[in-house]
PyMOL commands that place a pseudoatom at each C-alpha (Angstrom):
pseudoatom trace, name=CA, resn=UNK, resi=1, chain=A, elem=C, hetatm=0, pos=[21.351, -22.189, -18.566]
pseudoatom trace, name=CA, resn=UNK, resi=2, chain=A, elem=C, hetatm=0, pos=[22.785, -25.473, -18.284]
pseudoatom trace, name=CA, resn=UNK, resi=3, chain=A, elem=C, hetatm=0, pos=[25.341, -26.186, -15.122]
pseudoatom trace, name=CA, resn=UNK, resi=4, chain=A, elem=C, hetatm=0, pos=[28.086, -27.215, -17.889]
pseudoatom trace, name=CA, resn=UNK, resi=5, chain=A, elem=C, hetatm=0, pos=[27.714, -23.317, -19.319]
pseudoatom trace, name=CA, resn=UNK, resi=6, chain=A, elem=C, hetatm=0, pos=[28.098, -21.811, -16.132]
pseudoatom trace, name=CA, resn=UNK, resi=7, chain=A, elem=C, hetatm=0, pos=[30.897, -23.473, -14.796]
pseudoatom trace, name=CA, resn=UNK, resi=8, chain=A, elem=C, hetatm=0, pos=[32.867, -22.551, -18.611]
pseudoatom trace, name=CA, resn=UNK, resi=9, chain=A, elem=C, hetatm=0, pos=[31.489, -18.760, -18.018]
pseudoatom trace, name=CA, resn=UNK, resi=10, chain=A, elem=C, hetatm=0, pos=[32.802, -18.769, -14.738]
pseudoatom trace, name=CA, resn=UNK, resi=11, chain=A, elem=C, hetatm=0, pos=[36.009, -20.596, -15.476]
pseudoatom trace, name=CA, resn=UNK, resi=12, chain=A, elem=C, hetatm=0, pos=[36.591, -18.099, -18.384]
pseudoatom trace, name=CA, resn=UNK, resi=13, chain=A, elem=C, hetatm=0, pos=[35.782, -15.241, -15.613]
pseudoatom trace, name=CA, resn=UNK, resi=14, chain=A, elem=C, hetatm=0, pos=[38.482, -16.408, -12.937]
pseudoatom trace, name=CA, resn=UNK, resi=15, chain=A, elem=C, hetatm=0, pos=[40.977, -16.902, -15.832]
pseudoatom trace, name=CA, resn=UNK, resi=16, chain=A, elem=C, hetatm=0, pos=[40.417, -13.364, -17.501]
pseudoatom trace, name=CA, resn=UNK, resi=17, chain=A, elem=C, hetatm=0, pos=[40.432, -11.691, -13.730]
pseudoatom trace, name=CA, resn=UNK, resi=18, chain=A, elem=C, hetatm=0, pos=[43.980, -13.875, -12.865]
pseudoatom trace, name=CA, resn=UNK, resi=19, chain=A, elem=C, hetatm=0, pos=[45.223, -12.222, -16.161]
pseudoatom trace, name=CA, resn=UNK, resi=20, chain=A, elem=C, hetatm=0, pos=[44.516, -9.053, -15.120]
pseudoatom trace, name=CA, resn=UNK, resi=21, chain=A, elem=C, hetatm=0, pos=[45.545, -9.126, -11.547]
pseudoatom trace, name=CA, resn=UNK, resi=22, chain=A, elem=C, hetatm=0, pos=[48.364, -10.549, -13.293]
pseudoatom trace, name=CA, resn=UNK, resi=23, chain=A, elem=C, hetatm=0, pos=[49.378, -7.611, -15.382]
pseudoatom trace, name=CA, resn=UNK, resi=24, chain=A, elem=C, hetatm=0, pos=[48.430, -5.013, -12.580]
pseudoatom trace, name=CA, resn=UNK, resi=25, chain=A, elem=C, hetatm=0, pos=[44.980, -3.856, -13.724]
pseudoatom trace, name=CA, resn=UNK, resi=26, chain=A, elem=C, hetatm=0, pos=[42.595, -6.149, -11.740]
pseudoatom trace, name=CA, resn=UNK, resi=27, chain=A, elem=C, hetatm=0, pos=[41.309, -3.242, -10.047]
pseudoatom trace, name=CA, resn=UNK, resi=28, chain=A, elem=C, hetatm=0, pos=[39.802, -1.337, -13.243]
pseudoatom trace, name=CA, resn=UNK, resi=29, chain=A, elem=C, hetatm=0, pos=[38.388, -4.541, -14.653]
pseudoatom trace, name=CA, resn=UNK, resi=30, chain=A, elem=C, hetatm=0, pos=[34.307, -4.778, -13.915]
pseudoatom trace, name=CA, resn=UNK, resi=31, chain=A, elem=C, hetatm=0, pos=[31.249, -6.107, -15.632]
pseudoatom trace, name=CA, resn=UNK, resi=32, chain=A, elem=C, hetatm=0, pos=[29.339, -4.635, -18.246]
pseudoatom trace, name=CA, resn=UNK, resi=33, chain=A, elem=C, hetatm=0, pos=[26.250, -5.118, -20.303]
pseudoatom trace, name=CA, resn=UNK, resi=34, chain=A, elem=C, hetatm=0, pos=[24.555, -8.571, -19.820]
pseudoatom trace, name=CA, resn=UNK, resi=35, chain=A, elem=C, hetatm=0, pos=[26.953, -9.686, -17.228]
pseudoatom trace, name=CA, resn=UNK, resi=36, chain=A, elem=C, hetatm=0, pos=[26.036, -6.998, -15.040]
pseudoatom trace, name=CA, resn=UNK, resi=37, chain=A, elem=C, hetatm=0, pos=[22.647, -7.231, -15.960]
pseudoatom trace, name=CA, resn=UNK, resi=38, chain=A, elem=C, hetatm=0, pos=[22.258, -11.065, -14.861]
pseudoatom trace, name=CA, resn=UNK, resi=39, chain=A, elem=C, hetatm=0, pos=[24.520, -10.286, -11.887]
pseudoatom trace, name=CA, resn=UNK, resi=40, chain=A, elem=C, hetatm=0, pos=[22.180, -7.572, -10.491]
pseudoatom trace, name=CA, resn=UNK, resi=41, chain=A, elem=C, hetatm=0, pos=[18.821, -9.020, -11.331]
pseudoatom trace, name=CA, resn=UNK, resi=42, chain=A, elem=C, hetatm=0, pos=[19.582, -12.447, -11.648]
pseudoatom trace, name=CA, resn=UNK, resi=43, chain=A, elem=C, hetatm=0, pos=[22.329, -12.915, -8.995]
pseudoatom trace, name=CA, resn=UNK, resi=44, chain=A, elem=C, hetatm=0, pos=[24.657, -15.158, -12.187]
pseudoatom trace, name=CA, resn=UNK, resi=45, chain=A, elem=C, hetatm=0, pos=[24.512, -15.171, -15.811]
pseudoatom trace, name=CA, resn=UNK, resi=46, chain=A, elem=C, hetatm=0, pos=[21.287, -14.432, -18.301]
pseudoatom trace, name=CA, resn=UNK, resi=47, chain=A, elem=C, hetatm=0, pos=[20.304, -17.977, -19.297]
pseudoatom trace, name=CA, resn=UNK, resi=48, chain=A, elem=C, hetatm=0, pos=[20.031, -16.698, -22.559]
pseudoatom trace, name=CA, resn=UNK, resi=49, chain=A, elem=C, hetatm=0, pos=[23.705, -15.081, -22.975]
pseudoatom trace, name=CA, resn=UNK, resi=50, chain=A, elem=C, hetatm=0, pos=[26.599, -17.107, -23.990]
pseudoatom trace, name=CA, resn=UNK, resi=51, chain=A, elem=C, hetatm=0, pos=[29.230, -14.860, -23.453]
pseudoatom trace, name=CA, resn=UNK, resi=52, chain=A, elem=C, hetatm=0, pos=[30.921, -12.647, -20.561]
pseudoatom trace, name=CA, resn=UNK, resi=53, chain=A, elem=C, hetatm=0, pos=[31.293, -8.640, -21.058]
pseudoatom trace, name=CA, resn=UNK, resi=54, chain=A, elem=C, hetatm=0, pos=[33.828, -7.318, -19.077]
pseudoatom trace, name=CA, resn=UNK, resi=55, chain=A, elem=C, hetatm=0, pos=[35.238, -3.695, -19.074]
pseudoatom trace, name=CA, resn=UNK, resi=56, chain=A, elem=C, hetatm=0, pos=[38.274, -2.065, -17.907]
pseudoatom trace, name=CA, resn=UNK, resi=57, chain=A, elem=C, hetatm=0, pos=[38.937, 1.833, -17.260]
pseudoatom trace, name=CA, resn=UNK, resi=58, chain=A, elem=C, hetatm=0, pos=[41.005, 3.203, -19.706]
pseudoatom trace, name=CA, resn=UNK, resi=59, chain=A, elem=C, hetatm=0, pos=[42.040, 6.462, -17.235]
pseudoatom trace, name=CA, resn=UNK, resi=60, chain=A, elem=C, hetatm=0, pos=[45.825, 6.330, -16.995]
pseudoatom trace, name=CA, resn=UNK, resi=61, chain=A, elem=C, hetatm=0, pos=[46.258, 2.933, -18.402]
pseudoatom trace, name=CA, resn=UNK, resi=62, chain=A, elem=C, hetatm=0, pos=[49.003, 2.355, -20.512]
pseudoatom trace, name=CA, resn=UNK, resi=63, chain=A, elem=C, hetatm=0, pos=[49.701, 0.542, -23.523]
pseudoatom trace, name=CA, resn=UNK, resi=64, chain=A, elem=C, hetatm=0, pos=[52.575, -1.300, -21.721]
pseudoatom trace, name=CA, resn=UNK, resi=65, chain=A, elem=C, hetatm=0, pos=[49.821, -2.800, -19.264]
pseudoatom trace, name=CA, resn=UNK, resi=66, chain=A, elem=C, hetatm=0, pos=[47.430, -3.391, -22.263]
pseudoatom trace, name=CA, resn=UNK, resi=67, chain=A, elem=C, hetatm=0, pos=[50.105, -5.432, -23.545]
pseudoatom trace, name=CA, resn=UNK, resi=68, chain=A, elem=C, hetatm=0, pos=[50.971, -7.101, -20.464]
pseudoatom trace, name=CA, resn=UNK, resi=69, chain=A, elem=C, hetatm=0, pos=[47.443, -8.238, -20.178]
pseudoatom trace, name=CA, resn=UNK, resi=70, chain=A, elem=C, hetatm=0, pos=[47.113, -9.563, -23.424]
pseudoatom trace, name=CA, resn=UNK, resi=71, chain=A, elem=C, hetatm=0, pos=[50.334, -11.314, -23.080]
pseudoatom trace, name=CA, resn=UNK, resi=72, chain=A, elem=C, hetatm=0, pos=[48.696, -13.289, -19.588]
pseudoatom trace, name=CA, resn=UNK, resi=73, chain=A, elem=C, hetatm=0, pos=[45.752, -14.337, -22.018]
pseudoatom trace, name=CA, resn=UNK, resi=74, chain=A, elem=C, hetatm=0, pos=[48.133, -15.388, -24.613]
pseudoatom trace, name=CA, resn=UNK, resi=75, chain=A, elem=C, hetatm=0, pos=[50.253, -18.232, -22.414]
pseudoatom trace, name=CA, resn=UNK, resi=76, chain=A, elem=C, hetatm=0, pos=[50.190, -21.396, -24.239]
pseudoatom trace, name=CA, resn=UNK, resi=77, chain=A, elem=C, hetatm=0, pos=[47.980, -22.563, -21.363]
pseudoatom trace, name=CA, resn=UNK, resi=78, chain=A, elem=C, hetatm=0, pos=[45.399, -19.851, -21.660]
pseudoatom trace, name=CA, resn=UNK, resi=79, chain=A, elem=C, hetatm=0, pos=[44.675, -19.157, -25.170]
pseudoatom trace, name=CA, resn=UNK, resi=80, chain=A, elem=C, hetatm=0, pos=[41.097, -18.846, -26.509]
pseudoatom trace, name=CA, resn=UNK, resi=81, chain=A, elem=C, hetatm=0, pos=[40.677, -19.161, -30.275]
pseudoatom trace, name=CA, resn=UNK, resi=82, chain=A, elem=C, hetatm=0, pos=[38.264, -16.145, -30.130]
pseudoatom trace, name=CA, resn=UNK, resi=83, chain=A, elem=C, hetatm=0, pos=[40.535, -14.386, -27.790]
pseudoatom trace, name=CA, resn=UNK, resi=84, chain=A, elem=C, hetatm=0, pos=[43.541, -14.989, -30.259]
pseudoatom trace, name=CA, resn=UNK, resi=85, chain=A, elem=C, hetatm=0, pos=[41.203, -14.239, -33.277]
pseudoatom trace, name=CA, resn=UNK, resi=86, chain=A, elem=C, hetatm=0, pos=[40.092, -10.732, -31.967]
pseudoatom trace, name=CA, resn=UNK, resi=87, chain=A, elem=C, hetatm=0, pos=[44.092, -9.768, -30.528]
pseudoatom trace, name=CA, resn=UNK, resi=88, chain=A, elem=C, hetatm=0, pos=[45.221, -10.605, -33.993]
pseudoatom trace, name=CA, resn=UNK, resi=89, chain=A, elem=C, hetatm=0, pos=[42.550, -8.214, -35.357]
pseudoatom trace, name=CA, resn=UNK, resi=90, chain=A, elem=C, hetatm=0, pos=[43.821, -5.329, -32.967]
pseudoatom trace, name=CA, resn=UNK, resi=91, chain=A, elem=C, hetatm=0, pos=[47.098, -5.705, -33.664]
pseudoatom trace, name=CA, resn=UNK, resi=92, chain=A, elem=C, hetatm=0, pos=[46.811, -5.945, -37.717]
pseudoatom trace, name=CA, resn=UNK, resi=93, chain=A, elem=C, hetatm=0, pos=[44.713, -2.515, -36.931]
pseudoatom trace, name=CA, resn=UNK, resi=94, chain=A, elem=C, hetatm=0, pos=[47.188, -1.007, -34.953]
pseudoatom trace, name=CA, resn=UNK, resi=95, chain=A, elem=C, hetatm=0, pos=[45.548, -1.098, -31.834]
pseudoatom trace, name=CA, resn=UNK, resi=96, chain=A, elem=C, hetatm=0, pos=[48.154, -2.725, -29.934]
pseudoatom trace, name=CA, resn=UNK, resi=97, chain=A, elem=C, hetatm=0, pos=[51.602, -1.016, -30.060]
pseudoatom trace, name=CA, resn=UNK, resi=98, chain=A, elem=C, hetatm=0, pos=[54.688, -2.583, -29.370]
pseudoatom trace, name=CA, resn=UNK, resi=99, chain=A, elem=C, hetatm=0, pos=[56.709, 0.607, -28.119]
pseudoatom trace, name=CA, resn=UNK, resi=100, chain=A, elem=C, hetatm=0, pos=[54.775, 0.767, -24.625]
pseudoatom trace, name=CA, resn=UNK, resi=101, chain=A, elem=C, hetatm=0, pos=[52.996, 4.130, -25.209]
for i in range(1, 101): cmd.bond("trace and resi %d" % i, "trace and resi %d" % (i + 1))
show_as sticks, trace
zoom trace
C-alpha cells in the first residue's frame, strides 16, 4: 500500500473518531473486519483494502446521538461524497429519525 493511501486511511480514521468523540460516542466506536484484521496481524492497514470498517455498539445508543454523529460528518468541512451518498440512503429508508428516539 502506497504511503499516499495510508496517510488518506488514516486521515479519514482521525476525522471519523473526532466526529464521534464529538457527538459523545467515541468510546463504543472500534474496528471491524479488515481493519482489525490488518491491525492485529499486520500492525496498519491490508495493502490490499481500500477502505476503513469501523463499528459502534448499538447498546443504549440513541437515535439523538446517531444523529449527532452524522451531523459532525456532515460539516461543510468534513463531508465525504460516499459518506453523504450512503446518509442520504438511510435517511430516504427511514433509518435516521428526526424525533430523537
Amino acid at each position: 500500500m502506497g504511503a499516499k493511501k495510508v496517510r488518506g486511511l488514516t486521515a479519514q480514521f482521525a476525522l471519523q473518531m473526532q466526529c464521534a468523540k464529538n457527538a459523545g460516542i467515541y468510546d463504543r466506536c472500534f474496528l471491524a473486519f479488515g481493519s482489525l484484521l490488518g491491525y492485529v496481524r499486520e500492525g496498519g492497514f491490508i495493502g490490499h483494502d481500500n477502505d476503513m470498517d469501523i463499528g459502534i455498539l448499538a447498546d443504549n445508543l440513541t437515535v439523538k446521538q446517531i444523529n449527532a454523529y452524522v451531523a459532525e460528518l456532515l460539516r461543510p468541512s468534513k463531508i465525504d461524497k460516499d459518506v453523504v451518498k450512503l446518509l442520504k440512503t438511510l435517511d430516504m429508508e427511514g433509518y435516521l429519525r428526526k424525533d430523537g428516539k
